[in-house]
Kinemage of the C-alpha trace (Angstrom):
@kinemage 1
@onewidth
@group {chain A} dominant
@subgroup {mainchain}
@vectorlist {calphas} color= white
{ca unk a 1} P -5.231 -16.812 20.301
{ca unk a 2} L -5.844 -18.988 23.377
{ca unk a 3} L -2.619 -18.167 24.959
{ca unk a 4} L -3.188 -13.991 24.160
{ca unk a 5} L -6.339 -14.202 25.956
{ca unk a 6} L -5.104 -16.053 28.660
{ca unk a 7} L -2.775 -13.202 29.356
{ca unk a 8} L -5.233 -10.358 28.769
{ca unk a 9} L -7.306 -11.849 31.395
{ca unk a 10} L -4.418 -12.299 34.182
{ca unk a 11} L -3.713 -8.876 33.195
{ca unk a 12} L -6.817 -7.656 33.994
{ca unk a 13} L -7.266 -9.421 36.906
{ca unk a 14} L -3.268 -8.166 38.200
{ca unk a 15} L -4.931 -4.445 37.321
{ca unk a 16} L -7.724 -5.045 38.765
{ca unk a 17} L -6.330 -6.015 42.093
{ca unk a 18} L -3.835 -3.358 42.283
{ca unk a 19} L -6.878 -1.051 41.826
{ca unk a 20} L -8.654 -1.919 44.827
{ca unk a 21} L -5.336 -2.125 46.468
{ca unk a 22} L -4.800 1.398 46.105
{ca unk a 23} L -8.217 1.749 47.894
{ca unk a 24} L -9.993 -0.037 50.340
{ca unk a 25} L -11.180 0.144 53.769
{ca unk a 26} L -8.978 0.901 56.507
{ca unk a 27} L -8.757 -1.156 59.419
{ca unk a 28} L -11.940 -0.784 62.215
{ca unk a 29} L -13.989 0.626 59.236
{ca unk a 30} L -17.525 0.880 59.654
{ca unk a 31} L -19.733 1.612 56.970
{ca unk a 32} L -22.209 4.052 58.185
{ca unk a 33} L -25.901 5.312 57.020
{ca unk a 34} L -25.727 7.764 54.403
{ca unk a 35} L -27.032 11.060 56.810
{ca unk a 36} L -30.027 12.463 55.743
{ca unk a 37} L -29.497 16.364 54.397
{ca unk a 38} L -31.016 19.487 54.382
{ca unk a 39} L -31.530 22.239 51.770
{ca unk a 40} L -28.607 24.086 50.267
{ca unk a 41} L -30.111 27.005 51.604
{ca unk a 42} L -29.895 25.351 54.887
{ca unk a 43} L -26.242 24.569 54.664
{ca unk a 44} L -23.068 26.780 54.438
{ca unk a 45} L -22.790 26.552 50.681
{ca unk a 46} L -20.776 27.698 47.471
{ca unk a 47} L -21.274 28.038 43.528
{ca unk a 48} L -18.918 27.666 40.872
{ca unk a 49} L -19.932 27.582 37.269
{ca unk a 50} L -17.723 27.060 33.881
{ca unk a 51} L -18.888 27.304 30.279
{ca unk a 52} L -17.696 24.620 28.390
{ca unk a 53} L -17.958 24.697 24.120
{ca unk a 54} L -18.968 21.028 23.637
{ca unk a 55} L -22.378 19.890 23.562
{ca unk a 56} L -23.599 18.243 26.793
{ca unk a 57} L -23.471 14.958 25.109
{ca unk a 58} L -19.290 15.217 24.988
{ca unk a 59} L -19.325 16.677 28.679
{ca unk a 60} L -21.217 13.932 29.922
{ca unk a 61} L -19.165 11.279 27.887
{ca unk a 62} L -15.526 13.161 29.743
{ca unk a 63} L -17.133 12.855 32.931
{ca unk a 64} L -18.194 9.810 32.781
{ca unk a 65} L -14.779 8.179 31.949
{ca unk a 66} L -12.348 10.482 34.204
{ca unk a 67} L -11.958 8.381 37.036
{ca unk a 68} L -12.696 10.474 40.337
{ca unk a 69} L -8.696 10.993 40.995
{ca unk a 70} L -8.249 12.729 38.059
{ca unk a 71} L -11.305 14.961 38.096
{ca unk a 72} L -10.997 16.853 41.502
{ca unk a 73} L -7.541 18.722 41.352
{ca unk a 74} L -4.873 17.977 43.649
{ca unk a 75} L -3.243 21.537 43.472
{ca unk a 76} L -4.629 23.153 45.526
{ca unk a 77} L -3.785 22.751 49.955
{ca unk a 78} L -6.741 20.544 50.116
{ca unk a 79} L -6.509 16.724 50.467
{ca unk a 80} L -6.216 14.756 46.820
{ca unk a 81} L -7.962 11.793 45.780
{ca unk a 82} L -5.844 8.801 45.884
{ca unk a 83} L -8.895 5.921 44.577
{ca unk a 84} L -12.755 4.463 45.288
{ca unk a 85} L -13.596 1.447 46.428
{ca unk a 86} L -16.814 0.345 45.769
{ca unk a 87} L -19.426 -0.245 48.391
{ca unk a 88} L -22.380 -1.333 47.491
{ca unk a 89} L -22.655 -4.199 44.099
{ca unk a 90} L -22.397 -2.535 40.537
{ca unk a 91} L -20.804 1.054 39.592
{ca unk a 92} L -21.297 4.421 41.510
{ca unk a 93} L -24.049 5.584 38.504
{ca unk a 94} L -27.529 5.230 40.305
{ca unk a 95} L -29.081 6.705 43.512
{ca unk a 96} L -28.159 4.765 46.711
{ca unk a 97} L -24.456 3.703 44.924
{ca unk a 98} L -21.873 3.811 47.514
{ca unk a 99} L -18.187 3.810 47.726
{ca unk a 100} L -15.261 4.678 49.638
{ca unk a 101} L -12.677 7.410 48.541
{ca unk a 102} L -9.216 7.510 49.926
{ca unk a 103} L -7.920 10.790 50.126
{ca unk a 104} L -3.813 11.358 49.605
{ca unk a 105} L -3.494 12.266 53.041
{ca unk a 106} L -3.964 8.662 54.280
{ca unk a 107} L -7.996 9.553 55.194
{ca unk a 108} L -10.962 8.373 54.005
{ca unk a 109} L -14.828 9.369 53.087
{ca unk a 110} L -17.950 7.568 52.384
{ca unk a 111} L -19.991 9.278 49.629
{ca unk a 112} L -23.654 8.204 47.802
{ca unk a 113} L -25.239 9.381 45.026
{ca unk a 114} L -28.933 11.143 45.545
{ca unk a 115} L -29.752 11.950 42.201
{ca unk a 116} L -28.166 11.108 38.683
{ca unk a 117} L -30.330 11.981 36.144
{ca unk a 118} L -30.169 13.433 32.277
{ca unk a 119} L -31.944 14.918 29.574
{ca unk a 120} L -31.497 15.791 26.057
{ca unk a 121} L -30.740 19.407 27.473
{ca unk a 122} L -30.148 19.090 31.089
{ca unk a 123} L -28.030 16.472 33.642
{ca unk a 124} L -28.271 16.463 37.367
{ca unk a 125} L -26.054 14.551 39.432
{ca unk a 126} L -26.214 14.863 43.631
{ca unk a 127} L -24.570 13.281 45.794
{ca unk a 128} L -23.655 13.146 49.918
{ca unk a 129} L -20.237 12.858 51.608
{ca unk a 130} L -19.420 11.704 54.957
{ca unk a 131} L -17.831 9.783 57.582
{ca unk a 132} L -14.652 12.246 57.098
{ca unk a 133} L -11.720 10.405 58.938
{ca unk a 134} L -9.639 13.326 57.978
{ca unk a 135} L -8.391 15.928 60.438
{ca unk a 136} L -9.312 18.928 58.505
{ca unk a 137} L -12.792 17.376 58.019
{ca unk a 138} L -12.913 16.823 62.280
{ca unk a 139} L -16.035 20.453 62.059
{ca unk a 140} L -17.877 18.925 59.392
{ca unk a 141} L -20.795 16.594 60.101
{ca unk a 142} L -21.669 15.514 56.308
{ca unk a 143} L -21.337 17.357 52.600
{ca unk a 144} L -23.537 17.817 50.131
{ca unk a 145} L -22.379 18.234 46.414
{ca unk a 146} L -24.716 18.628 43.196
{ca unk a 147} L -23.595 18.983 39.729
{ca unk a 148} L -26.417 21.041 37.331
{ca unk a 149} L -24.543 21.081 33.135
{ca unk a 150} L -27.427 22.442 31.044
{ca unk a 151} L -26.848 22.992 27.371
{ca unk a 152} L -27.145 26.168 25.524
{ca unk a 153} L -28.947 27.100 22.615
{ca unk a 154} L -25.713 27.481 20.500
{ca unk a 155} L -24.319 23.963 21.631
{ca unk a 156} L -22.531 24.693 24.721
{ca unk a 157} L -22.435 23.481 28.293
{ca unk a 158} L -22.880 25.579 31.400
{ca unk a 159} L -21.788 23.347 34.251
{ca unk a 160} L -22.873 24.951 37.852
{ca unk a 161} L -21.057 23.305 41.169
{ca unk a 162} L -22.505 23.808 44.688
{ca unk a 163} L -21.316 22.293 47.681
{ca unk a 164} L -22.870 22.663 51.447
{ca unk a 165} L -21.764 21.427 54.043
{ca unk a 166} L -23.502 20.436 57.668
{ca unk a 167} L -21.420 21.448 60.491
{ca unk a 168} L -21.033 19.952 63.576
{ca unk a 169} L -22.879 21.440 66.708
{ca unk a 170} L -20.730 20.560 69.525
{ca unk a 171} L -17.221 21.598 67.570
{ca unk a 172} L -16.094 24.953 66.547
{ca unk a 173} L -17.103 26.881 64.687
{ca unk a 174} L -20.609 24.543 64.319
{ca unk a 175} L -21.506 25.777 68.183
{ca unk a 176} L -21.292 29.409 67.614
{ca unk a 177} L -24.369 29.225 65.207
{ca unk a 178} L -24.855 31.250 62.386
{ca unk a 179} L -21.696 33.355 62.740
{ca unk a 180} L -19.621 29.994 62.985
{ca unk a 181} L -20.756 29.440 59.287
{ca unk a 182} L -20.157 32.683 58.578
{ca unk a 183} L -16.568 32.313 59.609
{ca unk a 184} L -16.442 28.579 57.866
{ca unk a 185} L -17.946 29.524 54.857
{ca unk a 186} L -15.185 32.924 54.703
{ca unk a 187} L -11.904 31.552 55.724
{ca unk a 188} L -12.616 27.776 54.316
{ca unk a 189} L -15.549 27.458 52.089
{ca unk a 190} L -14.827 30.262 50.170
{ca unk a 191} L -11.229 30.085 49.809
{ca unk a 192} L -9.342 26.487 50.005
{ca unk a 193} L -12.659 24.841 48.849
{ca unk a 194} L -13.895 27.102 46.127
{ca unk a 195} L -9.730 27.075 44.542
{ca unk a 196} L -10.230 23.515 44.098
{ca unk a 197} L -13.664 23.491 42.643
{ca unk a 198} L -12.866 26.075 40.285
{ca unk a 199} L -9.678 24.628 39.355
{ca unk a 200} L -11.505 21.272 39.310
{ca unk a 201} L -14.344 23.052 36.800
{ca unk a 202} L -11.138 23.880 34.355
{ca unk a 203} L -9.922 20.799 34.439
{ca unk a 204} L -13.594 19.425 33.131
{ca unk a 205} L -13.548 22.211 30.597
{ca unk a 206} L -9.953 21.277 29.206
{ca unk a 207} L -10.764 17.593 28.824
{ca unk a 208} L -14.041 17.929 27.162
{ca unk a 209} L -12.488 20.739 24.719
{ca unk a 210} L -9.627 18.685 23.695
{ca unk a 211} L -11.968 15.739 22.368
């Protein structure tokens, strides 16, 4: 017995160094101040919803144990997500948790959660993104993203996804003003972005309905 849990622990700890191998922070990294954000309505900003037939106590479960690699789909032209590492002590569950995500493209983004909170009926979870080191980020001054899964009267879960995001002034299309988020929000936002949250949104769906 001895010996067997001498093993299970070295291979935990071999797993759990491989894990933050896979992510950590690049060299020069400098862990910035979370920004702080403005209103959706304030933001160039998109909805996707999904209906899900498991109660919100199964969604929340699903979620909860998908690591973040494996939730946000990597089919679509966007970036993946390769691993976290976190930032701050503990897991990322509570306002003011912070981690590191490496993307598959070799970048990297600091995000923080804002709000994580749940009900009997209702879960919120919030959360900022920034510090892009990606190129296809290089417009983009921080995100915003916020999770609503309420739970219907019949034992489903409608899950609602909006993202904003805060563009930069002094890049294009951030310096042409309003019609420079018009433009992001209808040749990006609206297209690349909203594929992979919808396709992300099916992916939460299939899980939760296989269990």
């Amino acid at each position: 017995m001895q010996s067997f849990r001498l093993i299970a622990g070295m291979l935990a700890t071999t797993m759990a160094v491989q894990a933050q191998a896979a992510c950590a922070p690049p060299a020069g990294f400098v862990d910035r101040p979370a920004p702080a954000v403005l209103p959706f309505d304030r933001l160039a900003s998109h909805s996707e919803s999904v209906t899900i037939d498991r109660p919100l106590a199964v969604v929340l479960r699903i979620v909860q144990a998908t690591p973040l690699k494996d939730a946000i789909d990597h089919r679509s032209s966007l970036p993946g997500v390769s691993g976290t590492h976190m930032l701050t002590p503990g897991d990322f569950d509570r306002p003011g948790a912070r981690r590191l995500t490496c993307l598959t493209d070799g970048s990297t983004v600091e995000e923080q959660i804002l709000v994580n909170r749940s009900g009997t009926g209702a879960a919120i979870f919030q959360y900022v993104v920034w510090n892009y080191t990606t190129e296809r980020a290089r417009p983009i001054d921080y995100g915003v993203g916020r999770f609503v899964r309420t739970q219907s009267s019949d034992g489903r879960t409608h899950t609602r996804w909006t993202y904003g995001f805060a563009l930069k002034q002094d890049r294009f299309p951030g310096r042409l003003g309003g019609f420079g988020e018009f433009l992001f929000r209808k040749f990006f936002l609206e297209r690349d972005y909203a594929t992979m949250m919808r396709n992300s949104l099916a992916g939460e769906k299939a899980r939760a309905e296989q269990r």
